[in-house]
Biotite code that builds the C-alpha atoms (Angstrom):
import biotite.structure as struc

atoms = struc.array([
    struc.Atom([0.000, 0.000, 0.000], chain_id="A", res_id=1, res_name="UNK", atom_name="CA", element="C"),
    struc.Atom([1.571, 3.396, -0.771], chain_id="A", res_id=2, res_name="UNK", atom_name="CA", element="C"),
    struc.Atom([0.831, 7.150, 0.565], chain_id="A", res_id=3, res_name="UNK", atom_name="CA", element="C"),
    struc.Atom([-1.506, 8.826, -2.557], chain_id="A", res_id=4, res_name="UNK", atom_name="CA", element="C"),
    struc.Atom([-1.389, 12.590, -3.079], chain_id="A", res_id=5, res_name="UNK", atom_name="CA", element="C"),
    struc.Atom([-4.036, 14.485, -2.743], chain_id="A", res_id=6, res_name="UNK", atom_name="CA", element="C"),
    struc.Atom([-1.911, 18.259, -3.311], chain_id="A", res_id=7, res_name="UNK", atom_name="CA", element="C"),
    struc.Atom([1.414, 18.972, -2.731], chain_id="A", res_id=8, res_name="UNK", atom_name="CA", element="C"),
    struc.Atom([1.009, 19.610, 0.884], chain_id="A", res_id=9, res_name="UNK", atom_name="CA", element="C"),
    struc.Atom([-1.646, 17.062, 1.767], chain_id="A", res_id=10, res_name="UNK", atom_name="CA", element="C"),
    struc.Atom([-1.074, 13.006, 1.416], chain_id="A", res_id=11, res_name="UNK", atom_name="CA", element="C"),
    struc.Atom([-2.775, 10.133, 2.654], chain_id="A", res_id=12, res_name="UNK", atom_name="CA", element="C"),
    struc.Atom([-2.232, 6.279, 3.448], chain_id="A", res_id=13, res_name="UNK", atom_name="CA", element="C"),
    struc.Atom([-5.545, 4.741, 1.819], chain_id="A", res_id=14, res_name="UNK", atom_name="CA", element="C"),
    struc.Atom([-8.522, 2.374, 3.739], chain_id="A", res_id=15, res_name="UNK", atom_name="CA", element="C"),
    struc.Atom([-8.004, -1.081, 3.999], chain_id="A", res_id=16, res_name="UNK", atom_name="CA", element="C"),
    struc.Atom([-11.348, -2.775, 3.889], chain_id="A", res_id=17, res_name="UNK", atom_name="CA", element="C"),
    struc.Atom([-10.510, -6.265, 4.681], chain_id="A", res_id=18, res_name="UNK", atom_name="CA", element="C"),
    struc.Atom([-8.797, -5.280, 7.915], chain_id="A", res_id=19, res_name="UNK", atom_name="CA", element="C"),
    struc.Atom([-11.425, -2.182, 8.373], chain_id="A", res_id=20, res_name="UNK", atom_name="CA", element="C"),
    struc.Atom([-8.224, 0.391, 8.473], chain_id="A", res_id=21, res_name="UNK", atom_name="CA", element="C"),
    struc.Atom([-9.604, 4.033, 8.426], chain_id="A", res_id=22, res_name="UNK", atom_name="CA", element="C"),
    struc.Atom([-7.773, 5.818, 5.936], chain_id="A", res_id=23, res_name="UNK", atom_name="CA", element="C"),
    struc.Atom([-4.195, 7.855, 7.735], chain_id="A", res_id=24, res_name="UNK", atom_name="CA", element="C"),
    struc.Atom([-4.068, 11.420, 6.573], chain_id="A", res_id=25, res_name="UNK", atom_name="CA", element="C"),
    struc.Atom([-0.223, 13.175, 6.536], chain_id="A", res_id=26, res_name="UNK", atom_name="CA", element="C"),
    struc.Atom([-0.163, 16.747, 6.744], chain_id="A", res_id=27, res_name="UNK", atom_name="CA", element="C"),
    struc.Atom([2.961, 19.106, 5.990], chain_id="A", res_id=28, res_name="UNK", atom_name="CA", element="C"),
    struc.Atom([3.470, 22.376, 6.694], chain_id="A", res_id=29, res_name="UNK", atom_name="CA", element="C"),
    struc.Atom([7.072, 24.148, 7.067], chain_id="A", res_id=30, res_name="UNK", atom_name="CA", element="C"),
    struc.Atom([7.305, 23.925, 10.155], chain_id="A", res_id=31, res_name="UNK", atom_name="CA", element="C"),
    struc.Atom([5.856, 20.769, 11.421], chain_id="A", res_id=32, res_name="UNK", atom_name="CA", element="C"),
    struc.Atom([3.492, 17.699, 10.028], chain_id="A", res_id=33, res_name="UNK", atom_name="CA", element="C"),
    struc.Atom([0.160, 16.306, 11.372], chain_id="A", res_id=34, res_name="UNK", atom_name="CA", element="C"),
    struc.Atom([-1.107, 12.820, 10.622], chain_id="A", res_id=35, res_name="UNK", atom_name="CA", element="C"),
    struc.Atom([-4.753, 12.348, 11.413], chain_id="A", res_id=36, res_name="UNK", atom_name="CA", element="C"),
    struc.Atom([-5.664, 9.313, 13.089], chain_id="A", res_id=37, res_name="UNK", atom_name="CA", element="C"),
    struc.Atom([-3.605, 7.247, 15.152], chain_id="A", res_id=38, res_name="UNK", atom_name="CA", element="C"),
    struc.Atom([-4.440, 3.918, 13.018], chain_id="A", res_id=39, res_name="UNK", atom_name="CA", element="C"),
    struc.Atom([-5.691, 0.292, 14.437], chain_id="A", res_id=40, res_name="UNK", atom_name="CA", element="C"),
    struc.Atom([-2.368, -1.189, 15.932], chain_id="A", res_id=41, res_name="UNK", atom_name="CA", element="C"),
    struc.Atom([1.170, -0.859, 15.856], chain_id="A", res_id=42, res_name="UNK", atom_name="CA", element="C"),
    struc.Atom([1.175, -2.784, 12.526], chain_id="A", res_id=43, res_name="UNK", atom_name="CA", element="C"),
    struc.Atom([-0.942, -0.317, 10.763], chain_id="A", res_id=44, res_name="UNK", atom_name="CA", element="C"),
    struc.Atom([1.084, 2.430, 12.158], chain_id="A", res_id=45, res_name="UNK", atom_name="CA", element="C"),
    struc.Atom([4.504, 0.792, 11.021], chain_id="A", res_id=46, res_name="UNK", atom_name="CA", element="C"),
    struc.Atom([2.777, -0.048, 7.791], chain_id="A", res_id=47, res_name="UNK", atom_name="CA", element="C"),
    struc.Atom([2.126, 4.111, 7.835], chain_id="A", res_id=48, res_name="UNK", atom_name="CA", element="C"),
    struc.Atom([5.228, 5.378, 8.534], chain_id="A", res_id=49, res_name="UNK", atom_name="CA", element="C"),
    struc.Atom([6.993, 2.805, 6.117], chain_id="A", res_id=50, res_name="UNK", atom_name="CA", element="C"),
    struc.Atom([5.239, 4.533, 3.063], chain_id="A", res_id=51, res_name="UNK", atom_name="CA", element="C"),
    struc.Atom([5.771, 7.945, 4.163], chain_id="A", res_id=52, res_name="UNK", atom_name="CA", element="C"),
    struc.Atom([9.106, 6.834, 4.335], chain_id="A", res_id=53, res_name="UNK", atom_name="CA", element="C"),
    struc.Atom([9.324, 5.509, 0.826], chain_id="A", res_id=54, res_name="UNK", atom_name="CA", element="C"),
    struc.Atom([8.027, 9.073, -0.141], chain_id="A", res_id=55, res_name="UNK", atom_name="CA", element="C"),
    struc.Atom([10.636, 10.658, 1.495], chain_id="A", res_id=56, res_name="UNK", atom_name="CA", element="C"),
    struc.Atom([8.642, 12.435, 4.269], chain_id="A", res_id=57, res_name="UNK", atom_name="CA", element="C"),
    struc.Atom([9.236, 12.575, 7.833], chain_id="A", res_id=58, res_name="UNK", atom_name="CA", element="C"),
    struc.Atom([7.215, 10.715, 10.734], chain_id="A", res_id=59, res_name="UNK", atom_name="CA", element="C"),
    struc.Atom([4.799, 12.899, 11.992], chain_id="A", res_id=60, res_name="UNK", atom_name="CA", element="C"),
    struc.Atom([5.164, 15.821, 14.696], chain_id="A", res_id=61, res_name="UNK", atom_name="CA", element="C"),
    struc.Atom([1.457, 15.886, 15.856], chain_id="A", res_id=62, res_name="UNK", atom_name="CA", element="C"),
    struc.Atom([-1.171, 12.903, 15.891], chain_id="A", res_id=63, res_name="UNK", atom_name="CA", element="C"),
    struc.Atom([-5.275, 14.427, 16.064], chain_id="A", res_id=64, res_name="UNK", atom_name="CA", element="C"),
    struc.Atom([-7.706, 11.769, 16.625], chain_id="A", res_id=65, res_name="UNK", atom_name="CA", element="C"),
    struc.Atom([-11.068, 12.523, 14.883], chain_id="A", res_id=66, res_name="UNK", atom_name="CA", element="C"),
    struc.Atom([-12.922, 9.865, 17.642], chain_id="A", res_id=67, res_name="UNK", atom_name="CA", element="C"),
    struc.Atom([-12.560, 7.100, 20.129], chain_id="A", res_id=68, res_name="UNK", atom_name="CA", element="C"),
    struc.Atom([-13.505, 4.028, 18.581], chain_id="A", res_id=69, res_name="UNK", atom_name="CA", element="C"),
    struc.Atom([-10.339, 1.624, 18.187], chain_id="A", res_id=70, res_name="UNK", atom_name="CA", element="C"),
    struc.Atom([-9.708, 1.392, 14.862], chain_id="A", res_id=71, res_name="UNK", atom_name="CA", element="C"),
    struc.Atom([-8.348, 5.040, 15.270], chain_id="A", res_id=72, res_name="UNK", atom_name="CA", element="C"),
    struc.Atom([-6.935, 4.937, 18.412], chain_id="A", res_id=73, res_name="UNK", atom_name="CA", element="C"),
    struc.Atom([-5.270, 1.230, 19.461], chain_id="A", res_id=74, res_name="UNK", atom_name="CA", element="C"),
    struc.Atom([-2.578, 2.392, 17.816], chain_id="A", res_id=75, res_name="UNK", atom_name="CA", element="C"),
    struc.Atom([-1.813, 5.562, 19.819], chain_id="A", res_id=76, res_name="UNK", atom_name="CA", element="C"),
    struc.Atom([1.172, 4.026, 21.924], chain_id="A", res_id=77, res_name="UNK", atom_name="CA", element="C"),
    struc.Atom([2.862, 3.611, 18.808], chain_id="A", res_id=78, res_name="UNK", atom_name="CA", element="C"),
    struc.Atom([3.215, 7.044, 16.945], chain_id="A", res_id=79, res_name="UNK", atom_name="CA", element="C"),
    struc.Atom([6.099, 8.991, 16.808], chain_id="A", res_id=80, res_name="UNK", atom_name="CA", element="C"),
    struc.Atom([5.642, 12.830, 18.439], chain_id="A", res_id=81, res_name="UNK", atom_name="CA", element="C"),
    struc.Atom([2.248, 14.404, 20.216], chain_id="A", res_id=82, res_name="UNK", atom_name="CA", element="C"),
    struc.Atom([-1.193, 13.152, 20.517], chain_id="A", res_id=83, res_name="UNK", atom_name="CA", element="C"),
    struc.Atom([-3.932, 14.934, 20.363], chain_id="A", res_id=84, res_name="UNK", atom_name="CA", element="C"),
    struc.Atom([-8.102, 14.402, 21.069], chain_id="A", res_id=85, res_name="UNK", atom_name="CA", element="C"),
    struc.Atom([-11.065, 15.582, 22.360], chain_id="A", res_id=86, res_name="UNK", atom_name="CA", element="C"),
    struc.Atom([-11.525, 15.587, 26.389], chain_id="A", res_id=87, res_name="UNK", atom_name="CA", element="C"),
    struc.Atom([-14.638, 13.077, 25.599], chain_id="A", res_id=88, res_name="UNK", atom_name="CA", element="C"),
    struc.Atom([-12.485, 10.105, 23.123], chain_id="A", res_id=89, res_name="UNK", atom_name="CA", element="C"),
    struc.Atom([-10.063, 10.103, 26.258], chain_id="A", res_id=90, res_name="UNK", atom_name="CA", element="C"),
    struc.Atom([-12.585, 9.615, 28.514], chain_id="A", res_id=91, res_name="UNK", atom_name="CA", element="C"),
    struc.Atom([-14.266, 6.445, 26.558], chain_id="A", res_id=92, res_name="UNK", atom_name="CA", element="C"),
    struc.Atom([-9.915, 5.618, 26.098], chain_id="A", res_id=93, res_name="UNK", atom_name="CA", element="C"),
    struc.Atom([-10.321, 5.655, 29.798], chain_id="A", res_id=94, res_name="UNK", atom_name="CA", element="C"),
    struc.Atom([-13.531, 2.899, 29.677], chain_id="A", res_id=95, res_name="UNK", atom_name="CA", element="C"),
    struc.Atom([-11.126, 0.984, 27.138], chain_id="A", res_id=96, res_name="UNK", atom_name="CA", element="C"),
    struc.Atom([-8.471, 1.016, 29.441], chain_id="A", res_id=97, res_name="UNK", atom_name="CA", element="C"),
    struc.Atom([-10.441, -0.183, 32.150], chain_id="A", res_id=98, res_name="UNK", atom_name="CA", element="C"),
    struc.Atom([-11.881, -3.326, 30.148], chain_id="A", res_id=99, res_name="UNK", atom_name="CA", element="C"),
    struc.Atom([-8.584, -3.982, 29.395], chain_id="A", res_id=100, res_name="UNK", atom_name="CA", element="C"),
    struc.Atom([-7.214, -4.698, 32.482], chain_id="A", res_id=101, res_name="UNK", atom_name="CA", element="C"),
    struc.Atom([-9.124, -7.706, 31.933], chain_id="A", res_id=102, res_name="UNK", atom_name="CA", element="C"),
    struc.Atom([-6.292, -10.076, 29.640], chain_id="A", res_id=103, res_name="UNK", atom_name="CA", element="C"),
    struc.Atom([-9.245, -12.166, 28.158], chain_id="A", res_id=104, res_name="UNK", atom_name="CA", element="C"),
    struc.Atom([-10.595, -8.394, 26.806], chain_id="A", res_id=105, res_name="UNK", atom_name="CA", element="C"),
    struc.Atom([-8.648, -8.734, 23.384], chain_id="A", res_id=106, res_name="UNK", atom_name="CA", element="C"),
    struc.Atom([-10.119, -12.419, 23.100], chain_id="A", res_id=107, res_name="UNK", atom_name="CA", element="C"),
    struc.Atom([-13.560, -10.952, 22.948], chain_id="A", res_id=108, res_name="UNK", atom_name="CA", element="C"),
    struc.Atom([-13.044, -8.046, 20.625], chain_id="A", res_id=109, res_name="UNK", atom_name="CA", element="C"),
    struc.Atom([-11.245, -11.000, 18.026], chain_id="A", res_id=110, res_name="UNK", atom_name="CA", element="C"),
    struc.Atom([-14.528, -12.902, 18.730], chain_id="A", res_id=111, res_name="UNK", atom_name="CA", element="C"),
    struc.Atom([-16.522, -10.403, 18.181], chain_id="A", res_id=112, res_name="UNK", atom_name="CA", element="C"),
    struc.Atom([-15.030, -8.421, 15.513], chain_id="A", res_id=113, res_name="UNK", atom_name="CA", element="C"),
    struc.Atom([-13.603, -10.364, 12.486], chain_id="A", res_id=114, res_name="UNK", atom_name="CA", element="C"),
    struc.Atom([-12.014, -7.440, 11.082], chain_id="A", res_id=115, res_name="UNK", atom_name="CA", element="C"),
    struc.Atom([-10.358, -7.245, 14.793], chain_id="A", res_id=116, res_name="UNK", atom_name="CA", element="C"),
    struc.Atom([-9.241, -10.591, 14.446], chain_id="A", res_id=117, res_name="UNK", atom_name="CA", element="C"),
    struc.Atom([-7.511, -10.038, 11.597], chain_id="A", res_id=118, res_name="UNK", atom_name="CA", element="C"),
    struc.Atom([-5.735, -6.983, 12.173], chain_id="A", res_id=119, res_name="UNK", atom_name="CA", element="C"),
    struc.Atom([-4.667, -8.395, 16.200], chain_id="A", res_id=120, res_name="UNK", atom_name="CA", element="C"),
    struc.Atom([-4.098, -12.476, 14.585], chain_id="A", res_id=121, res_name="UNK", atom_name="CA", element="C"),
    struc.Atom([0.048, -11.903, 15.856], chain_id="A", res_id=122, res_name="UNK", atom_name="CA", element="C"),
    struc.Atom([-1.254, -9.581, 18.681], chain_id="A", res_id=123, res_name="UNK", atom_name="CA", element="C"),
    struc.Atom([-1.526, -11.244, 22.601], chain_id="A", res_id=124, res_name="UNK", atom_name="CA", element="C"),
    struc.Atom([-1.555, -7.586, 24.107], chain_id="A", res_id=125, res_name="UNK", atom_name="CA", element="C"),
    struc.Atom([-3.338, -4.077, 24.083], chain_id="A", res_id=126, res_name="UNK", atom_name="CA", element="C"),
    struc.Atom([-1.343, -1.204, 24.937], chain_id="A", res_id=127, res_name="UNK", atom_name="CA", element="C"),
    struc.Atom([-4.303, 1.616, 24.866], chain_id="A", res_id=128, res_name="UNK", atom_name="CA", element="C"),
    struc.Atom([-3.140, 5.425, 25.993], chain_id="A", res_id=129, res_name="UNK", atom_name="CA", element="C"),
    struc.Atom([-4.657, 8.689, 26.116], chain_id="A", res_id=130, res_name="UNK", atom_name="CA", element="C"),
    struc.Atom([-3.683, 11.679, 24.255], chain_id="A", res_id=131, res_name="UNK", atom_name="CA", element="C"),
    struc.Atom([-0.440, 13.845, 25.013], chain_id="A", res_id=132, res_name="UNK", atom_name="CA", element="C"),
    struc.Atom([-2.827, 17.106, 24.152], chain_id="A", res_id=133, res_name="UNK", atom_name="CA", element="C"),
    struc.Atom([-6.786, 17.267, 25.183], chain_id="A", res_id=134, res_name="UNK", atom_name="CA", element="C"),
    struc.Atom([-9.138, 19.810, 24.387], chain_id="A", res_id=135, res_name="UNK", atom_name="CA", element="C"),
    struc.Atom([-13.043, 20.567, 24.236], chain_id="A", res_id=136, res_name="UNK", atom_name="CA", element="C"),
    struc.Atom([-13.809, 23.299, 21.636], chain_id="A", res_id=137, res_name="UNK", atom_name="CA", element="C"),
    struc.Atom([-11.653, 23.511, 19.522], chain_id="A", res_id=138, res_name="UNK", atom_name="CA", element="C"),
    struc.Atom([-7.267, 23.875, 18.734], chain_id="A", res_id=139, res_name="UNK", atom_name="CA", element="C"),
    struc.Atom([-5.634, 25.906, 16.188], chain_id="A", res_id=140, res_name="UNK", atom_name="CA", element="C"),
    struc.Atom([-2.322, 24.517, 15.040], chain_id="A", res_id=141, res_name="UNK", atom_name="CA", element="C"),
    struc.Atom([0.288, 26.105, 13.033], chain_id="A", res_id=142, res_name="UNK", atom_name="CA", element="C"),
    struc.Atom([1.596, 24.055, 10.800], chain_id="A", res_id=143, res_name="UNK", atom_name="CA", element="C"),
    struc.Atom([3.904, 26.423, 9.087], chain_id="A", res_id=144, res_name="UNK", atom_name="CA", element="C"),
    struc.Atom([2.158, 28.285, 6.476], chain_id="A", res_id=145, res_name="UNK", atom_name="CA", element="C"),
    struc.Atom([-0.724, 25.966, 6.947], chain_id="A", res_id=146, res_name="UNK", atom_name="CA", element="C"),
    struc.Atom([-2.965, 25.988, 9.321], chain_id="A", res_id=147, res_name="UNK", atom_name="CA", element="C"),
    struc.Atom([-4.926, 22.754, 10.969], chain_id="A", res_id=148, res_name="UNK", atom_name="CA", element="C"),
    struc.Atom([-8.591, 23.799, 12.210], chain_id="A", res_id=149, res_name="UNK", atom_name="CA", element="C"),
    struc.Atom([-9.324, 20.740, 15.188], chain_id="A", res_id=150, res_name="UNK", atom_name="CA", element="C"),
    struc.Atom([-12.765, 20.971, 16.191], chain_id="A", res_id=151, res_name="UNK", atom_name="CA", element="C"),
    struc.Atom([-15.392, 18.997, 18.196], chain_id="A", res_id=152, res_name="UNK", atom_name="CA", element="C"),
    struc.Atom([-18.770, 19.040, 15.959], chain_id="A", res_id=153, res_name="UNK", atom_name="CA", element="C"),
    struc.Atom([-22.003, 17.187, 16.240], chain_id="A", res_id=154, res_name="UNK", atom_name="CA", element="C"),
    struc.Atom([-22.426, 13.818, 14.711], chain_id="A", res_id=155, res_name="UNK", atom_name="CA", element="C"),
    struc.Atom([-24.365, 11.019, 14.360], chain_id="A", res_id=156, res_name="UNK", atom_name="CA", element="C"),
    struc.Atom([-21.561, 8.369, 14.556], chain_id="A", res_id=157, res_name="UNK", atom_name="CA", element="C"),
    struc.Atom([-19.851, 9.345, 17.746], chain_id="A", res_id=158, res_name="UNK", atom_name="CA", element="C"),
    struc.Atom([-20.593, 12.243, 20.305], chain_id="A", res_id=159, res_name="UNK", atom_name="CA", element="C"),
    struc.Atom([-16.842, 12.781, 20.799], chain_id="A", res_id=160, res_name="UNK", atom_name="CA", element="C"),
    struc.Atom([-16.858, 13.332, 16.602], chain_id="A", res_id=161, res_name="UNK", atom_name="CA", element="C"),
    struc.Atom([-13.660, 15.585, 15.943], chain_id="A", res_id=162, res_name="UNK", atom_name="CA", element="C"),
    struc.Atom([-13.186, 17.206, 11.999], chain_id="A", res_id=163, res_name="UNK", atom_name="CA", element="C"),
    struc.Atom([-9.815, 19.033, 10.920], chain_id="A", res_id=164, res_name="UNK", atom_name="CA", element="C"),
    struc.Atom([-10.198, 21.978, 8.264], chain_id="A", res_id=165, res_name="UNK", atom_name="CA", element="C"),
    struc.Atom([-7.254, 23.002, 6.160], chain_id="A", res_id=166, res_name="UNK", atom_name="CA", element="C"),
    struc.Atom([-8.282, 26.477, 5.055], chain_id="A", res_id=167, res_name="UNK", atom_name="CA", element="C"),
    struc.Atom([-5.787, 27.103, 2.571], chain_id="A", res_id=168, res_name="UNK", atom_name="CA", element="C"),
    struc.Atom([-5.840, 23.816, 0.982], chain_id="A", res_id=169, res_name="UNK", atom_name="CA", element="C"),
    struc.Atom([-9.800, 23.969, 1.451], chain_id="A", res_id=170, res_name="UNK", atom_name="CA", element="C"),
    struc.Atom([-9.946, 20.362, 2.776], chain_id="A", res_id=171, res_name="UNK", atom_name="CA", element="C"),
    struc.Atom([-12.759, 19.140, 5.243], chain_id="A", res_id=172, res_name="UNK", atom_name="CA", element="C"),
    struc.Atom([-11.785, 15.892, 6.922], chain_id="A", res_id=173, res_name="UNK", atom_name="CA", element="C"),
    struc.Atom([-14.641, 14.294, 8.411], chain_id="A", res_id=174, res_name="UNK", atom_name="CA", element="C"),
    struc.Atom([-13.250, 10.880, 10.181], chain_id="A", res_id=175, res_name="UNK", atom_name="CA", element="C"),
    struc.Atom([-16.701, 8.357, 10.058], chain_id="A", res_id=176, res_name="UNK", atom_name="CA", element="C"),
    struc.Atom([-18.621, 11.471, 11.297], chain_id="A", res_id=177, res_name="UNK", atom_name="CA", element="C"),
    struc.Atom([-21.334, 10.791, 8.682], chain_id="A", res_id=178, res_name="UNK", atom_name="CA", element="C"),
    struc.Atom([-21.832, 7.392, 9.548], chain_id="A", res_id=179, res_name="UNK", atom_name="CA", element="C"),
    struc.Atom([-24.449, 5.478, 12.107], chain_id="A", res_id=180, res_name="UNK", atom_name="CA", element="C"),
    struc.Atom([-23.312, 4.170, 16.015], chain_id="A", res_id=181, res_name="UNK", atom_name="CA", element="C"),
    struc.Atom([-22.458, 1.185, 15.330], chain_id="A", res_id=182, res_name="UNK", atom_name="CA", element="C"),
    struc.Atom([-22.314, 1.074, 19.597], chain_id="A", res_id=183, res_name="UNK", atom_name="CA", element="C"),
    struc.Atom([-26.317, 2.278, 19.684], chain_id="A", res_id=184, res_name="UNK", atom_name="CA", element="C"),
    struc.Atom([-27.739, -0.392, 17.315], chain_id="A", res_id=185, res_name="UNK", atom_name="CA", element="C"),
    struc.Atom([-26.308, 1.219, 14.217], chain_id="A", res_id=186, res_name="UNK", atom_name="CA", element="C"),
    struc.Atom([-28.368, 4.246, 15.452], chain_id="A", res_id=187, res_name="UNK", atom_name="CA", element="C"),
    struc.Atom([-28.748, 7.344, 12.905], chain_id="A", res_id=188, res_name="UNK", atom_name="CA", element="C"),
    struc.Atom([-29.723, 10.179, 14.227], chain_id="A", res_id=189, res_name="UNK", atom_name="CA", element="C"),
    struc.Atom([-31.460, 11.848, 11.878], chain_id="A", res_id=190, res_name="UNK", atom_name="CA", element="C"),
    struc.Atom([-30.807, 15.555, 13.714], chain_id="A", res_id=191, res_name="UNK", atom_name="CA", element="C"),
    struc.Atom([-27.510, 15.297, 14.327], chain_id="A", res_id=192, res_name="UNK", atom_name="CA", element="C"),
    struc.Atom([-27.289, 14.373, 10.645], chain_id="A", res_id=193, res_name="UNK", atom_name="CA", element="C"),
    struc.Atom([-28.540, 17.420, 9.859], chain_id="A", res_id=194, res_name="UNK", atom_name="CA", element="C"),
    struc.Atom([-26.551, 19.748, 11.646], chain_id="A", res_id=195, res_name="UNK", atom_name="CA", element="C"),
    struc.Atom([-23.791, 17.902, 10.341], chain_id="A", res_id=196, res_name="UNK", atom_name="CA", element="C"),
    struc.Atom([-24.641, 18.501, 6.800], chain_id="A", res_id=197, res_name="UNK", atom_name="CA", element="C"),
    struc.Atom([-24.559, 22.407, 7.564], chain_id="A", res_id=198, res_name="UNK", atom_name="CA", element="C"),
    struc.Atom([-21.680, 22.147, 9.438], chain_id="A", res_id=199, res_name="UNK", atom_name="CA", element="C"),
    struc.Atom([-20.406, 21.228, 5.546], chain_id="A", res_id=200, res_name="UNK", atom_name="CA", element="C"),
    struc.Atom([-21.915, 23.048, 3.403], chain_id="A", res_id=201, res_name="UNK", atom_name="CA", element="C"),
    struc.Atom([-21.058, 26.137, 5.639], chain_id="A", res_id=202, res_name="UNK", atom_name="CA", element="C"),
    struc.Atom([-16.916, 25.053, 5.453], chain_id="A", res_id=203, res_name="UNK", atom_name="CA", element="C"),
    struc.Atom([-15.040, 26.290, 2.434], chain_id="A", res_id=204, res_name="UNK", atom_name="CA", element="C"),
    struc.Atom([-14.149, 22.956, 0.690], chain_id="A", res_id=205, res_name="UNK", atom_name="CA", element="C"),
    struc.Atom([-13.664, 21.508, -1.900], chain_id="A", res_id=206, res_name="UNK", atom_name="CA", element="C"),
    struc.Atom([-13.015, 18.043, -0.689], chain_id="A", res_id=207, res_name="UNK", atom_name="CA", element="C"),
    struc.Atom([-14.053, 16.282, 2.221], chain_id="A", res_id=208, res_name="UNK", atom_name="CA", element="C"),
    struc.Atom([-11.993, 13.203, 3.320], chain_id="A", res_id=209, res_name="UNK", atom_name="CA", element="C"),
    struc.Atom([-13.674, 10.444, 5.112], chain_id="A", res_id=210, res_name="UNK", atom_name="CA", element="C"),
    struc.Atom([-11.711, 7.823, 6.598], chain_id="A", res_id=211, res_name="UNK", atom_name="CA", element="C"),
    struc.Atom([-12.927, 4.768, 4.971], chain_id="A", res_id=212, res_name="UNK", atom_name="CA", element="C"),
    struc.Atom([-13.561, 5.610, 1.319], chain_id="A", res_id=213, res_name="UNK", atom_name="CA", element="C"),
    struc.Atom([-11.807, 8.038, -1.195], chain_id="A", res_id=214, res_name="UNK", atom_name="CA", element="C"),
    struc.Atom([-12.020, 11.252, -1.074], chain_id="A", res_id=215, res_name="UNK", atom_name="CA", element="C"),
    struc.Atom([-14.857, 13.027, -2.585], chain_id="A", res_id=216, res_name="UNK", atom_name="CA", element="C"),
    struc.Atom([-16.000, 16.497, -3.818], chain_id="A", res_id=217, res_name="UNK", atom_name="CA", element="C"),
    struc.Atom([-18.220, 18.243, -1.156], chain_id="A", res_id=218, res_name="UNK", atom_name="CA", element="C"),
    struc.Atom([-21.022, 18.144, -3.864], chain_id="A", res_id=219, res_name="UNK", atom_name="CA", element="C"),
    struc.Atom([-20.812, 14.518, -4.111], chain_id="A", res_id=220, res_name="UNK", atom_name="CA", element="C"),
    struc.Atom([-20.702, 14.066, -0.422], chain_id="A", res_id=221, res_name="UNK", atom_name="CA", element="C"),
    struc.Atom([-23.389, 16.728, 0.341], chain_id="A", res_id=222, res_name="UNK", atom_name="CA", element="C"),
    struc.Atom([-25.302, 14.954, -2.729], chain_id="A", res_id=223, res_name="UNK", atom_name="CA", element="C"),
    struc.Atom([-25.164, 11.566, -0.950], chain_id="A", res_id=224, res_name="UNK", atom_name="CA", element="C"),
    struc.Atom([-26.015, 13.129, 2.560], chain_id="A", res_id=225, res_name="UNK", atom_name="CA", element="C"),
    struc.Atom([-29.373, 14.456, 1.484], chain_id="A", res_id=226, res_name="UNK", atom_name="CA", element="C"),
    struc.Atom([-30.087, 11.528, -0.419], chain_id="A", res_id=227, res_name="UNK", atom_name="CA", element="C"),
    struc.Atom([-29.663, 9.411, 3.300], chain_id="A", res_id=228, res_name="UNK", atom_name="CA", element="C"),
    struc.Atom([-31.965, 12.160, 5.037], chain_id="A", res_id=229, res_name="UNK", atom_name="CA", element="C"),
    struc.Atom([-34.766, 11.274, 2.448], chain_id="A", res_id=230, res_name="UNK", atom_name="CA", element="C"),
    struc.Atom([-34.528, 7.828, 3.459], chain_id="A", res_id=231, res_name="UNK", atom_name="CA", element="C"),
    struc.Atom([-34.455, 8.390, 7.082], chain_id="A", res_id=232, res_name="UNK", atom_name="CA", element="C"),
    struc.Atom([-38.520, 9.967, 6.224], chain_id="A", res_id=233, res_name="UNK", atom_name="CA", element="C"),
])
């Protein structure tokens, strides 16, 4: 698998669907880089940092975690500079953590998650942290002529739902944001869908990245988005 380009200052380390692997984002400014998402183990994050590597870039300086669920954030003890997340993904880390302390915990998630399975087949151990860097709002990083928006939004996939705009590049990244619970019965909640979609429209893009597909155009996505509302009555 190899790091794609999305513009000169933007790259990212594509979705894995048989493993479910969110899509890794790799953001460079002069100064300093951001990666978003802190991957599904410390395979997926070597598997990261080996193609960013073959590019020629750097391991990240700063880690943002768009939510809590593990596929994003198992593999937190293994990146390379800061982490940072919302005050509400560290405290369901902190529920994870807890369940963890329990060594037949990683048995059930590989019996209950094939995808888990897969990705933890080699794996006897969870090593699950909490960010370096927490906020509630929202964090402005400077990036080095490029800035990184970080800020809590409302979503129907997960209520600690993080996004990260690049203005200048005029890139939304959304994380599964648009997505059901899948820990509320696949839930969708059809308002917080809603304020989601304005949240969009009302952003300056012209893509919007989730983590487990391509990216799209915000037409396309918006376009998709209303078509799910219509079906939701």
């Amino acid at each position: 698998m190899e790091i794609k380009k999305l513009t000169s200052r933007i790259f990212y380390y594509p979705n894995q669907p048989e493993f479910d692997r969110p899509m890794l984002a790799y953001i460079i400014g002069s100064k300093y880089s951001l990666a978003i998402d802190a991957g599904y183990s410390e395979k997926h994050v070597a598997d990261f940092y080996a193609a960013l590597q073959e590019k020629g870039l750097k391991k990240p300086d700063f880690t943002v975690i768009t939510h809590w669920h593990y596929d994003h954030t198992f593999g937190m003890y293994y990146i390379n500079g800061i982490s940072i997340a919302h005050q509400k993904t560290n405290e369901m880390l902190k529920i994870q953590q807890q369940k963890a302390l329990n060594p037949e915990y990683i048995k059930i998630l590989k019996n209950s998650d094939l995808h888990f399975k897969k990705e933890y087949q080699k794996q006897q151990e969870l090593h699950i942290v909490l960010s370096d860097i927490e906020f509630q709002n929202k964090l402005v990083l400077d990036l080095g002529n490029l800035t990184a928006l970080i800020f809590h939004t409302e979503a129907p996939h997960s209520e600690d739902t993080v996004c990260i705009y690049i203005p200048e590049e005029k890139i939304l990244f959304l994380g599964d944001s648009t997505s059901e619970d899948f820990f509320n019965n696949s839930y969708l909640d059809k308002s917080k869908l809603k304020k989601l979609i304005n949240m969009i429209e009302n952003t300056d893009c012209q893509y919007c990245i989730l983590s487990h597909t391509e990216p799209l155009k915000k037409n396309e996505l918006l376009e998709y988005l209303y078509t799910v509302l219509k079906t939701l009555g």
